[in-house]
ROSETI-649056 format. One line per 5 residues: number of its first residue (from 0); their letters; for each residue x, z, y of C-alpha. Coordinates in nm, 3 decimals. Layout:
N
NUM> a> X,Z,Y | ... $
# end
This chain:
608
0> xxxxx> 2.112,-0.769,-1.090 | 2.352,-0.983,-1.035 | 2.759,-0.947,-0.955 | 2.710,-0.995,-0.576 | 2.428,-0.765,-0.528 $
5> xxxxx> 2.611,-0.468,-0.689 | 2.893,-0.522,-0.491 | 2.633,-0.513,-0.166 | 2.436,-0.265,-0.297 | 2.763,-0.023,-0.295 $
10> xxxxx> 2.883,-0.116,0.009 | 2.531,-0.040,0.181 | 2.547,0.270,0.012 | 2.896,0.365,0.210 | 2.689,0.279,0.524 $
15> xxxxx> 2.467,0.483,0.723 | 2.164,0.363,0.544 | 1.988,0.473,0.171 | 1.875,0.146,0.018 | 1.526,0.203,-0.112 $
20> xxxxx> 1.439,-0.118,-0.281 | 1.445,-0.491,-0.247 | 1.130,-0.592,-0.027 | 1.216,-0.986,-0.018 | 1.488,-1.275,-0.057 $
25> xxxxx> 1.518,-1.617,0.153 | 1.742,-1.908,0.132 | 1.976,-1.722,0.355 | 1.953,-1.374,0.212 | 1.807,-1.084,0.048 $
30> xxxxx> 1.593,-0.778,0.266 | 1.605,-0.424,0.172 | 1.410,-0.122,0.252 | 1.637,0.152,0.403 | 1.655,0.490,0.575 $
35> xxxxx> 1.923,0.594,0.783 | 2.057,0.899,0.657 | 2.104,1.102,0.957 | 1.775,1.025,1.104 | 1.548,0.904,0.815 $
40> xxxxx> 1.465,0.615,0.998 | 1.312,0.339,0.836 | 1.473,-0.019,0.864 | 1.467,-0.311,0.681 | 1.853,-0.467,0.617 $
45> xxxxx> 1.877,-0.838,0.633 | 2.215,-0.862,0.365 | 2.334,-1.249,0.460 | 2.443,-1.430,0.109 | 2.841,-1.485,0.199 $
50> xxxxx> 2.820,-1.798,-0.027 | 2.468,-2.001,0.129 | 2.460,-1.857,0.492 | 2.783,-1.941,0.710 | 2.878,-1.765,1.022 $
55> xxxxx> 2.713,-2.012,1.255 | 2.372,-1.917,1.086 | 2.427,-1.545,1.121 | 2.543,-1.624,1.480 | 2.258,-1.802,1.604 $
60> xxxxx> 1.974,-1.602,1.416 | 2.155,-1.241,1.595 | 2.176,-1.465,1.948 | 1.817,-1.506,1.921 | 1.747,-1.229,1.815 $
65> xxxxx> 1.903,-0.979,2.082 | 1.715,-1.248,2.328 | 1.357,-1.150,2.211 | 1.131,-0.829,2.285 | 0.811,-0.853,2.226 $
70> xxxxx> 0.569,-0.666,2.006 | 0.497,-0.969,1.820 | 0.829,-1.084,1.712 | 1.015,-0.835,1.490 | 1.326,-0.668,1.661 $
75> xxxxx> 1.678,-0.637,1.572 | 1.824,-0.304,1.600 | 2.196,-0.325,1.489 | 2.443,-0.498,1.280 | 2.624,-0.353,0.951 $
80> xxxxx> 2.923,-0.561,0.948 | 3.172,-0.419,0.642 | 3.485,-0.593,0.495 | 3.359,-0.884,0.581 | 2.978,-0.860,0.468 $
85> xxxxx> 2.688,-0.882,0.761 | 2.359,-0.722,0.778 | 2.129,-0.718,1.048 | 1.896,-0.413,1.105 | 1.613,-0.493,1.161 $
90> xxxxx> 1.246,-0.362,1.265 | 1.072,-0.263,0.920 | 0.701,-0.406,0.899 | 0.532,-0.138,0.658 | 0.249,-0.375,0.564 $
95> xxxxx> 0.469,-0.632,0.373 | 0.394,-1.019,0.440 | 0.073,-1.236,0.543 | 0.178,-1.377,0.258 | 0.122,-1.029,0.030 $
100> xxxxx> -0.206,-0.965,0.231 | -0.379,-1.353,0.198 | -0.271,-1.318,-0.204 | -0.417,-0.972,-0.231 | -0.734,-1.039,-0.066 $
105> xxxxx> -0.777,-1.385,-0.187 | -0.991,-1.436,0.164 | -0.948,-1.232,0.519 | -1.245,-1.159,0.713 | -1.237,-1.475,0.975 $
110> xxxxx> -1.214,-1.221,1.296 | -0.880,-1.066,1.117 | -0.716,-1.410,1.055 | -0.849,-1.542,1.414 | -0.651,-1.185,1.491 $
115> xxxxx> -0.362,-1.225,1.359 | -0.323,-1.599,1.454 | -0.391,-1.466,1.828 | -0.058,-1.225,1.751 | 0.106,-1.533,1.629 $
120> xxxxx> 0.057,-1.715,1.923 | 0.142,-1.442,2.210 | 0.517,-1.401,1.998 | 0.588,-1.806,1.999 | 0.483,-1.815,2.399 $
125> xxxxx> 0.761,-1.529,2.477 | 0.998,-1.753,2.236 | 0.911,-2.075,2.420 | 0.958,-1.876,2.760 | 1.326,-1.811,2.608 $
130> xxxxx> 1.341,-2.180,2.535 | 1.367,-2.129,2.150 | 1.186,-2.313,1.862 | 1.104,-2.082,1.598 | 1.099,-2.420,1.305 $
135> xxxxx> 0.982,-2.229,1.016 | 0.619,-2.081,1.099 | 0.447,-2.023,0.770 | 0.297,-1.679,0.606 | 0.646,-1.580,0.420 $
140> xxxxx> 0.787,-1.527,0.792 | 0.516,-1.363,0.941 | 0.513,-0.951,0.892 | 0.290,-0.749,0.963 | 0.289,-0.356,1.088 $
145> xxxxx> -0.035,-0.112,1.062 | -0.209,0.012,1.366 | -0.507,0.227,1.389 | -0.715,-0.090,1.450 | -0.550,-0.302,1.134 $
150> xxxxx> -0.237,-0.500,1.144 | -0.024,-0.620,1.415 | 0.162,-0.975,1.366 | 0.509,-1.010,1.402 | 0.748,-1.325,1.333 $
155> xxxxx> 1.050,-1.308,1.178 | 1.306,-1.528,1.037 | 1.500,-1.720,1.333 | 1.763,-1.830,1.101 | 1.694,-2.233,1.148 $
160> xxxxx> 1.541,-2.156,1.515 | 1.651,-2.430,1.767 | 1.706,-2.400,2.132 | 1.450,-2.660,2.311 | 1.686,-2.825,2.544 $
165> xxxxx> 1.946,-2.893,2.224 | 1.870,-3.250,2.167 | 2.052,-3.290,1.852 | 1.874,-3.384,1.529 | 1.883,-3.178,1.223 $
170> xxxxx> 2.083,-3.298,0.942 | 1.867,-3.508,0.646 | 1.883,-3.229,0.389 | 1.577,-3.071,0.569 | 1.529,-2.658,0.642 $
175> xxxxx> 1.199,-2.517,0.655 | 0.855,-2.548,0.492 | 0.705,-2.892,0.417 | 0.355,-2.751,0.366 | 0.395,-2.675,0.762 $
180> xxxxx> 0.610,-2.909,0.901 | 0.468,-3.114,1.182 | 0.538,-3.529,1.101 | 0.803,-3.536,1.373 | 1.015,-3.241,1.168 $
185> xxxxx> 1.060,-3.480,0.883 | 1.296,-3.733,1.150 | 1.491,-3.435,1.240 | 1.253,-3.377,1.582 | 1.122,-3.069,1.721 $
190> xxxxx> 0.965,-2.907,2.036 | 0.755,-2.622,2.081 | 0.443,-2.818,1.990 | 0.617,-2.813,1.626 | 0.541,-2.456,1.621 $
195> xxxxx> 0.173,-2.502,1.731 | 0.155,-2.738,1.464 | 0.249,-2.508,1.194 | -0.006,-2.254,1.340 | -0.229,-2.511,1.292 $
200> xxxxx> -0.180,-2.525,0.946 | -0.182,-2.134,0.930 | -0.517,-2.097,1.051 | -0.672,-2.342,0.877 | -0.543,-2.186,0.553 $
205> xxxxx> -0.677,-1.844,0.666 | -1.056,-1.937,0.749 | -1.071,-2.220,0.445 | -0.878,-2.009,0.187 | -0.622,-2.293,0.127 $
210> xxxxx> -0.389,-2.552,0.298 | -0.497,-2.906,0.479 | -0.280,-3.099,0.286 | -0.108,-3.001,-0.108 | 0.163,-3.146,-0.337 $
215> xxxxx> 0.511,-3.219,-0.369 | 0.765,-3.225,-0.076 | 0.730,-3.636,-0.057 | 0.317,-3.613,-0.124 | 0.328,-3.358,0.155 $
220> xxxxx> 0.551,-3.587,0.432 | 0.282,-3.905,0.386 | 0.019,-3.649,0.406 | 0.155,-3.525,0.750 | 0.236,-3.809,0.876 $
225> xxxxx> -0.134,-4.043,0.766 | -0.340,-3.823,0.583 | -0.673,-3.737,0.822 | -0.758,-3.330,0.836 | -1.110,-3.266,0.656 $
230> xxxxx> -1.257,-2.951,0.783 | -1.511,-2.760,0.587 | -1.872,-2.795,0.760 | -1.891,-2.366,0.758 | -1.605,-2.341,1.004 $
235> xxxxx> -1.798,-2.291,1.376 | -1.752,-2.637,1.572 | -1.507,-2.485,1.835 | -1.272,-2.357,1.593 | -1.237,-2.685,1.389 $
240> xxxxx> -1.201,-2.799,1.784 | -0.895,-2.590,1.817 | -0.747,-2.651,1.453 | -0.797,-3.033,1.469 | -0.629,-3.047,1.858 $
245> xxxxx> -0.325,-2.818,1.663 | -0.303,-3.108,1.384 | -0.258,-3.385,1.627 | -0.028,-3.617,1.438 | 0.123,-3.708,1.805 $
250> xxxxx> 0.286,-3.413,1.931 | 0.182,-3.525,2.277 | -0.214,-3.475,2.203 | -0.117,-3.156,2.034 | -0.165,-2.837,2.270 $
255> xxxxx> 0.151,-2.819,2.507 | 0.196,-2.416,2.487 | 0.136,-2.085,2.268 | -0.113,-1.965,2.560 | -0.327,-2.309,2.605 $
260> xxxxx> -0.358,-2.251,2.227 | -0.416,-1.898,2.249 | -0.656,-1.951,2.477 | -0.874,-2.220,2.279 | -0.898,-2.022,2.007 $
265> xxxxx> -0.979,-1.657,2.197 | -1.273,-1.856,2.396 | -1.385,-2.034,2.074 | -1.452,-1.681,1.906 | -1.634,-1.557,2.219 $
270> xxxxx> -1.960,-1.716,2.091 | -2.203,-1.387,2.023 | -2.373,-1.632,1.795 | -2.067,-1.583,1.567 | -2.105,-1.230,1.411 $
275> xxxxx> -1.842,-1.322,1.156 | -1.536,-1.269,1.436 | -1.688,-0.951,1.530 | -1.373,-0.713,1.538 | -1.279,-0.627,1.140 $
280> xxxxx> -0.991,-0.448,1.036 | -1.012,-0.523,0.696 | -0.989,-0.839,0.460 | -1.358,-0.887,0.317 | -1.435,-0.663,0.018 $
285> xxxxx> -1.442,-0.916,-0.279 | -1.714,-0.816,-0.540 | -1.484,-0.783,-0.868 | -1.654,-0.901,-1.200 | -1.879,-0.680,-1.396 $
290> xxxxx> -1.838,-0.473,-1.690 | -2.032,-0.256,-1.904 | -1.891,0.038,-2.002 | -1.853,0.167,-2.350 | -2.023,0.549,-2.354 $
295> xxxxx> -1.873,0.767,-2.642 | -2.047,1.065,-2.566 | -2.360,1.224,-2.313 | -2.338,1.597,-2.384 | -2.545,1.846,-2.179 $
300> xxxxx> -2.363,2.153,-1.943 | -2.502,2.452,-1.823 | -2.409,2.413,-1.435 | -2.259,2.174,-1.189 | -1.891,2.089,-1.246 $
305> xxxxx> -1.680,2.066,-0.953 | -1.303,2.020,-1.117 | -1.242,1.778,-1.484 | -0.955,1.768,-1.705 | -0.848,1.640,-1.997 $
310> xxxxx> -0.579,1.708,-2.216 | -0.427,1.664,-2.590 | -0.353,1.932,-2.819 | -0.115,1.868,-3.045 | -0.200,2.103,-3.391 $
315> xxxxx> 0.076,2.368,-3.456 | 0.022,2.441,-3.824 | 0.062,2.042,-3.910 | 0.234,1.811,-3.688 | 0.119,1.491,-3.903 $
320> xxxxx> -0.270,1.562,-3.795 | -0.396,1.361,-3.475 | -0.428,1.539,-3.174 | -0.737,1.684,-3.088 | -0.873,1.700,-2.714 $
325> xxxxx> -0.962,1.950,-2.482 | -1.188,1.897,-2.173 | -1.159,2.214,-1.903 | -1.444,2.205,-1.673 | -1.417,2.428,-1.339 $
330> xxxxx> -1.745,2.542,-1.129 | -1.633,2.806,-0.826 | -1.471,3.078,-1.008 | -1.600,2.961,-1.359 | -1.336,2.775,-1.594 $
335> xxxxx> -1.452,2.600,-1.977 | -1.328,2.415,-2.213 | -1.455,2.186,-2.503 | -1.279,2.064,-2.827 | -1.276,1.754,-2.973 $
340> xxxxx> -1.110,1.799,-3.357 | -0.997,1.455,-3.409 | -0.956,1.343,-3.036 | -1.099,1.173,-2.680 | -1.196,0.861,-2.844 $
345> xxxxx> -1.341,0.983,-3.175 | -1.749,0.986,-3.053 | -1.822,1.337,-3.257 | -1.989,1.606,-2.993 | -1.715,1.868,-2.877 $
350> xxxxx> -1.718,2.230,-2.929 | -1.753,2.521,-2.658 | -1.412,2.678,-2.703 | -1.428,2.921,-2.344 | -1.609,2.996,-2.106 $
355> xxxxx> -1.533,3.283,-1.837 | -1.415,3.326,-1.485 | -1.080,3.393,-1.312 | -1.058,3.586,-1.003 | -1.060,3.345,-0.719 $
360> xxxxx> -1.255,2.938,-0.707 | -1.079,2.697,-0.863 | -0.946,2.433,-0.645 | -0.748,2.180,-0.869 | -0.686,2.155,-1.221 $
365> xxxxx> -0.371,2.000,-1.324 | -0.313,1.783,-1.626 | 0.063,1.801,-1.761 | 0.253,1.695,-2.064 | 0.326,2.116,-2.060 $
370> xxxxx> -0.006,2.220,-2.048 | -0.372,2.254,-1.786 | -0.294,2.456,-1.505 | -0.558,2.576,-1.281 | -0.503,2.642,-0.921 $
375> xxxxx> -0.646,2.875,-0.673 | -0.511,2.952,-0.312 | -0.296,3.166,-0.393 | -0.244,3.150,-0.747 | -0.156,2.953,-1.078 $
380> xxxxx> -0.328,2.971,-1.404 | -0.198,2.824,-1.713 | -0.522,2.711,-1.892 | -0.551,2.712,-2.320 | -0.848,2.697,-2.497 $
385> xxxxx> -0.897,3.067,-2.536 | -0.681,3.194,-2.206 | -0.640,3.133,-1.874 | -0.273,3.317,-1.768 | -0.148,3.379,-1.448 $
390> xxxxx> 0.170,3.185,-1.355 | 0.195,3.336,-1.024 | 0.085,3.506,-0.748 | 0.173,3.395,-0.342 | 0.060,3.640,-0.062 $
395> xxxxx> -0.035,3.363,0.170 | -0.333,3.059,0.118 | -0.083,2.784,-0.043 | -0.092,2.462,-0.226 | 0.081,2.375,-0.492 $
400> xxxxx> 0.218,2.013,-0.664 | 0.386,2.030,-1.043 | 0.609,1.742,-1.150 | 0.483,1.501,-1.406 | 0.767,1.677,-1.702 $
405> xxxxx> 0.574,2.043,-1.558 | 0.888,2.169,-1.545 | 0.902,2.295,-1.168 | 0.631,2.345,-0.921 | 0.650,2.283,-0.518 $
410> xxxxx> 0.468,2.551,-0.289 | 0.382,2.460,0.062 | 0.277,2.784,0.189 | 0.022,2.785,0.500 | -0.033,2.958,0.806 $
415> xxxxx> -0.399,2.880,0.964 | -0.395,2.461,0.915 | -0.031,2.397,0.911 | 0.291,2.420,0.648 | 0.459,2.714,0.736 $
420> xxxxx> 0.731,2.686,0.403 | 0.857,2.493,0.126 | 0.961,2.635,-0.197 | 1.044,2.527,-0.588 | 0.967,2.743,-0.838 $
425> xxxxx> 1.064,2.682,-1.229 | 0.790,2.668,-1.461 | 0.676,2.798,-1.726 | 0.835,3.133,-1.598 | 0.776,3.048,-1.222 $
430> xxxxx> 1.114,3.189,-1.080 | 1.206,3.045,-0.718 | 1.451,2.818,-0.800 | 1.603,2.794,-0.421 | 1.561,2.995,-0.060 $
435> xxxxx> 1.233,2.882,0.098 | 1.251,2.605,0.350 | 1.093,2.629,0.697 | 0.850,2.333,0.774 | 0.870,2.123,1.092 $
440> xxxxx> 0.687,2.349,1.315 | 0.576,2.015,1.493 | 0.467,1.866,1.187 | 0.090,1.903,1.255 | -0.224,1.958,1.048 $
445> xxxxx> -0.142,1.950,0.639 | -0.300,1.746,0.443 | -0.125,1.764,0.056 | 0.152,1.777,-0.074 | 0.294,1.520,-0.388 $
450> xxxxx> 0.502,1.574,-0.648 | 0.631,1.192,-0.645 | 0.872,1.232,-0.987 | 1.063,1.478,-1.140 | 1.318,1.495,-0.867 $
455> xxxxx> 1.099,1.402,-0.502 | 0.820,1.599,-0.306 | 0.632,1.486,-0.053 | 0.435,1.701,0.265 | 0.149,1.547,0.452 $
460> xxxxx> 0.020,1.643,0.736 | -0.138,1.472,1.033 | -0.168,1.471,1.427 | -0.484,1.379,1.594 | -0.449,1.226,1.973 $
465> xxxxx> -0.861,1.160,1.991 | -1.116,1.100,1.768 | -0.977,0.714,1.724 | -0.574,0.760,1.753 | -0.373,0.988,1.553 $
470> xxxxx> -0.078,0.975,1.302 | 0.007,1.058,0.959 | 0.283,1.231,0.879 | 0.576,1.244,0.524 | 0.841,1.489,0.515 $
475> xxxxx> 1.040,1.419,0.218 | 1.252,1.702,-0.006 | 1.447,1.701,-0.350 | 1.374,1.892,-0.593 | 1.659,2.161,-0.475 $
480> xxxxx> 1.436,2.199,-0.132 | 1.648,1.997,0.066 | 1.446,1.740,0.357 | 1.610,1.415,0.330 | 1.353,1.195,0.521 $
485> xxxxx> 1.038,1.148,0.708 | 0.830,0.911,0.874 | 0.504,0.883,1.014 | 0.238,0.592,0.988 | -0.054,0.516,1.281 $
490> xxxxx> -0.335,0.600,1.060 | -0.552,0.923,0.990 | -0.506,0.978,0.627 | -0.802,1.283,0.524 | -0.726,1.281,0.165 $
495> xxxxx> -0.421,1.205,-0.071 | -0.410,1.146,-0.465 | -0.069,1.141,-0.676 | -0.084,0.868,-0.976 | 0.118,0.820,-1.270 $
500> xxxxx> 0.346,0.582,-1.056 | 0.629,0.710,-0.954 | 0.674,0.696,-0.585 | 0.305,0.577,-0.506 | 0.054,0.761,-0.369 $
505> xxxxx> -0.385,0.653,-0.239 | -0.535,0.753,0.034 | -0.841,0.767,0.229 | -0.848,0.755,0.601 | -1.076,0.896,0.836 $
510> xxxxx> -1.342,0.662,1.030 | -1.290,0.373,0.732 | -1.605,0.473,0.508 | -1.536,0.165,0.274 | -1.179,0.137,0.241 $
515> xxxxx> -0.844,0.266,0.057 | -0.536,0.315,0.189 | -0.224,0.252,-0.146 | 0.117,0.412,-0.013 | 0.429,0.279,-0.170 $
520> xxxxx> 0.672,0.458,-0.104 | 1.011,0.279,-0.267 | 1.051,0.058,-0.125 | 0.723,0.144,0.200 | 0.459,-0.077,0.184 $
525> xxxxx> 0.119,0.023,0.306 | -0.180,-0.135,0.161 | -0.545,-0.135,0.310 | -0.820,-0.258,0.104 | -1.166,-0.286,0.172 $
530> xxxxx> -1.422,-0.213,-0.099 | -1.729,-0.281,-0.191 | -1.833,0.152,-0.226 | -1.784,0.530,-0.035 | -1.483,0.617,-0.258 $
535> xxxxx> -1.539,0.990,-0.310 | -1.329,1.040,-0.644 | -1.015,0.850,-0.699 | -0.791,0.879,-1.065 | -0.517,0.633,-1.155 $
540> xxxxx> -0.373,0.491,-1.499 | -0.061,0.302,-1.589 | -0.231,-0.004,-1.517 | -0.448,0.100,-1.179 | -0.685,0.279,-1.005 $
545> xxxxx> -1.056,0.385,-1.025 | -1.239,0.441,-0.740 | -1.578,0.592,-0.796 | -1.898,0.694,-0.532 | -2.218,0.897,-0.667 $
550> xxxxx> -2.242,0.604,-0.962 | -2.025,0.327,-0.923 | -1.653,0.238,-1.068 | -1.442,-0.007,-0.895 | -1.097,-0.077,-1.106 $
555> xxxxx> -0.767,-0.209,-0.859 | -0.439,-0.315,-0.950 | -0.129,-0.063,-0.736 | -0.117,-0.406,-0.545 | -0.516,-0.363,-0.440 $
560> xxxxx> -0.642,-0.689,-0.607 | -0.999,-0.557,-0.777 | -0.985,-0.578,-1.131 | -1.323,-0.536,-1.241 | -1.651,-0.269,-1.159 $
565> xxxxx> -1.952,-0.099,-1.318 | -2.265,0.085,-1.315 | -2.208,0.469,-1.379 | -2.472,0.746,-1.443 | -2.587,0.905,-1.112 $
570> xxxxx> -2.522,1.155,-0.919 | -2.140,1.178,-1.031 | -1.954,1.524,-0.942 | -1.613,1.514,-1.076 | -1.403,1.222,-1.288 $
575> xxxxx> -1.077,1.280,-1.493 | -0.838,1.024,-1.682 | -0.699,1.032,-2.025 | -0.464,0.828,-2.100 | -0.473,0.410,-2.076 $
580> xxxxx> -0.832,0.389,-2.075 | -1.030,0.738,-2.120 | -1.251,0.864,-1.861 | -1.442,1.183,-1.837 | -1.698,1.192,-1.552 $
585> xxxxx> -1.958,1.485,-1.483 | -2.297,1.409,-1.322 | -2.553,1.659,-1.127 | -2.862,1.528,-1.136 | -3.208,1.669,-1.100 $
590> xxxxx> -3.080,1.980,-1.209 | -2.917,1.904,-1.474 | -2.495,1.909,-1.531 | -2.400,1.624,-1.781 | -2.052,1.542,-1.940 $
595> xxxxx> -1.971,1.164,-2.038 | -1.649,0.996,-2.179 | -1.611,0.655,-2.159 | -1.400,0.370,-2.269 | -1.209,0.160,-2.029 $
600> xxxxx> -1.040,-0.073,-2.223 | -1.298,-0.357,-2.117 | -1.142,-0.362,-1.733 | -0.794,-0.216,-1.866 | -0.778,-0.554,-2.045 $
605> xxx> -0.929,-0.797,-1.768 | -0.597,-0.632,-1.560 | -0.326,-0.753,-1.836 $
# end
């Protein structure tokens, strides 16, 4: 990090926002991730760079700025202005770039990009209304927000925006995007029609998967300004209508406004013959290459396994031996364990070293460097290989998250369907470690809570509106019980899963069968993937995530790009990791309970 951004860094930090991460940088600037501190507001802070943005930039981006409101064109909020540093806050866009999303996906379904472009369109027709030219249209400066529906389109970045009736030309050394520039922006000319022009490009990158024209800055200009547009036959006849009208080379045969364009392209998608811009909220799932797995072991169970866990056991009497392995299975009230002498990966049968019952059904069984603990509703086991002891007892149905060192444990205590209080506990003794913490009454339905590190918890909960619109919910709180944030996304998350990622947590949401949902949460970014399977068990590793349904594997990077996928045994009941690239995975099928380990490493190395 460099001299200047420590010196902003600090002075945001005397501000009334927490910086939470670096989400992007421009020619004019750097963008953080922040949350005000009184209100835990999100907000993204534009930081200007002193030395490449003067005043007259800053100026004219906040004029515009303060002019615009519209849903599609990202809003300004306030200005940080410190000892002579400037920062606009600004609306944060949780779902990153269409940049991010097009690079992620590789290819959006056609009815999301026709969406998006549509969102595009409506923001530059309110900035035309205001008189302004937006000059930079490309993916980089479009962001993008999540609604129960998909994304919403916003544009940002007005910092070379020109005023239409401003007649001056721009100065040779050229601002803006070359790959999007109309031929009259390489003279110094613009008009609103620049901006259609640019969309133009846009959508034709989103339904072809890449640009009309490629190359370096001068290859680009002669390509603008001579080069014919060459439109895939697949793209429906009234859509290369609308993209090829954009791409006029003469401005004047171009479309003369954001809502004749808008709506070309809205009637050009009305076509029922055209199932392909059916309404999609997703980019298309991408089938990721195929892998077969390597099997170490098939070994037969007595019953049905509902919870998996694996852990190492590191041998007391020599501490030069390799560690050996222990699986615990869990069925209702029924905990077991087998051994495996000389570790996961060796491909020698394990041993039955337990197998007995504890007083309540198991719900979770947690995998820590300290130890297997085994949770209940209202209590904590600490699992060996001959024992199961009681960590501690809670008189009310509660759920419990343990930080990845297993040093201290995080109780959300329930009444009927909702957190009713917070408390830390130490571990291994399981003393309260601070006064219980009363949850936002308002809060609505819980859904998890997430130990995030060793010093953040997360609560989840949920509010349903109808069977279509409702809202999920994060209350933050250290690791002394203190709330220091929340915020609450559009989307009706059902199920949450912790990885070994710091600050990162999946999701599935309700009504999206074939989908994922990958929170980060420093700096907030919300991912939605579509996938090729029902996810019903989800683990992560250093490297990603699996995903599996009743006997398939899909493998994702934490950025959702699908690494790789494969055929499992049917009729899968519970998975577990180990490790970089162990998996157990327990199968019901016909009657019969079956325990396999695997080897990863084939996708874990297609990911490096």
């Amino acid at each position: 990090m460099s001299r200047a951004d420590v010196l902003r860094l600090q002075e945001v930090k005397r501000s009334n926002y927490r910086i939470l991460g670096l989400i992007g940088r421009g020619q004019f600037g750097r963008v953080y991730c922040a949350m005000h501190r009184q209100t835990g507001k999100l907000v993204a802070l534009k930081a200007l760079d002193l030395t490449g943005s003067p005043t007259s930039q800053f100026l004219r981006e906040l004029k515009f700025l303060v002019t615009l409101e519209h849903p599609n064109i990202v809003a300004c909020e306030a200005i940080e202005h410190w000892q002579g540093k400037r920062c606009l806050v600004m609306e944060y866009c949780e779902g990153g770039t269409l940049r991010q999303l097009m690079e992620n996906h590789h290819r959006l379904h056609p009815a999301l990009s026709v969406k998006l472009v549509c969102d595009v369109l409506a923001g530059l027709e309110h900035a035309s209304l205001q008189g302004i030219v937006h000059c930079d249209i490309k993916p980089e400066n479009i962001l993008l927000s999540v609604d129960a529906s998909g994304w919403s389109a916003k544009i940002s970045d007005f910092g070379i925006s020109r005023l239409s009736h401003d007649l001056t030309r721009e100065p040779a050394n050229l601002t803006g995007s070359p790959a999007y520039m109309a031929p009259e922006r390489f003279y110094g000319q613009y008009s609103h029609s620049t901006d259609l022009y640019a969309v133009g490009v846009l959508l034709y990158e989103l339904l072809v998967g890449h640009r009309p024209f490629s190359g370096a800055p001068p290859d680009l200009m002669v390509a603008h300004l001579n080069q014919a547009v060459n439109i895939p036959a697949h793209i429906p006849t009234r859509l290369q209508t609308v993209i090829l009208t954009a791409l006029q080379k003469l401005k004047a045969r171009r479309y003369q406004s954001a809502t004749q364009m808008l709506e070309a392209l809205q009637g050009a998608i009305q076509d029922r013959s055209q199932p392909q811009f059916a309404p999609h909220n997703f980019a298309t799932a991408i089938a990721a290459p195929k892998f077969t797995l390597q099997t170490l072991r098939q070994e037969a169970l007595l019953d049905r396994v509902d919870q998996l866990s694996v852990i190492e056991v590191l041998p007391e009497c020599d501490r030069d031996l390799c560690e050996s392995s222990l699986i615990f299975y869990s069925q209702d009230q029924a905990i077991s364990a087998r051994s495996y002498a000389k570790g996961f990966f060796d491909r020698r049968a394990g041993k039955i070293r337990r197998n007995d019952a504890i007083a309540e059904p198991i719900q979770d069984l947690i995998v820590r460097s300290s130890g297997c603990f085994a949770v209940t509703e209202r209590s904590i086991y600490r699992l060996s290989d001959t024992t199961a002891q009681r960590v501690a007892q809670f008189n009310h149905p509660s759920r419990i998250a343990i930080d990845p060192s297993g040093k201290w444990m995080a109780v959300a205590t329930l009444n009927q369907s909702q957190a009713k209080f917070f408390s830390i506990w130490t571990l291994p003794q399981a003393q309260l470690a601070c006064r219980p913490a009363l949850c936002e009454p308002r809060s609505g339905e819980f859904i998890a809570i997430a130990a995030l590190h060793t010093r953040h918890i997360a609560l989840v909960s949920r509010k349903l509106v109808s069977r279509e619109l409702g809202s999920t919910r994060f209350d933050f709180f250290n690791r002394h019980g203190k709330a220091f944030g929340t915020f609450s996304i559009p989307l009706q998350i059902e199920r949450v899963f912790p990885t070994r990622n710091a600050h990162f947590l999946i999701a599935i949401e309700t009504g999206f069968e074939r989908s994922l949902v990958l929170l980060h949460l420093k700096p907030y970014r919300v991912i939605r993937v579509g996938i090729l399977i029902t996810p019903k068990f989800v683990t992560a590793y250093p490297w990603g995530i699996v995903v599996c349904d009743d006997h398939h594997l899909i493998a994702l990077d934490y950025n959702g790009q699908q690494i790789g996928q494969a055929e499992l045994p049917a009729g899968i009941c519970a998975i577990a990791a180990h490790g970089e690239t162990g998996l157990a995975i327990a199968t019901w099928n016909a009657g019969q309970s079956t325990l396999y380990t695997l080897n990863l490493e084939v996708i874990r190395s297609a990911s490096l």
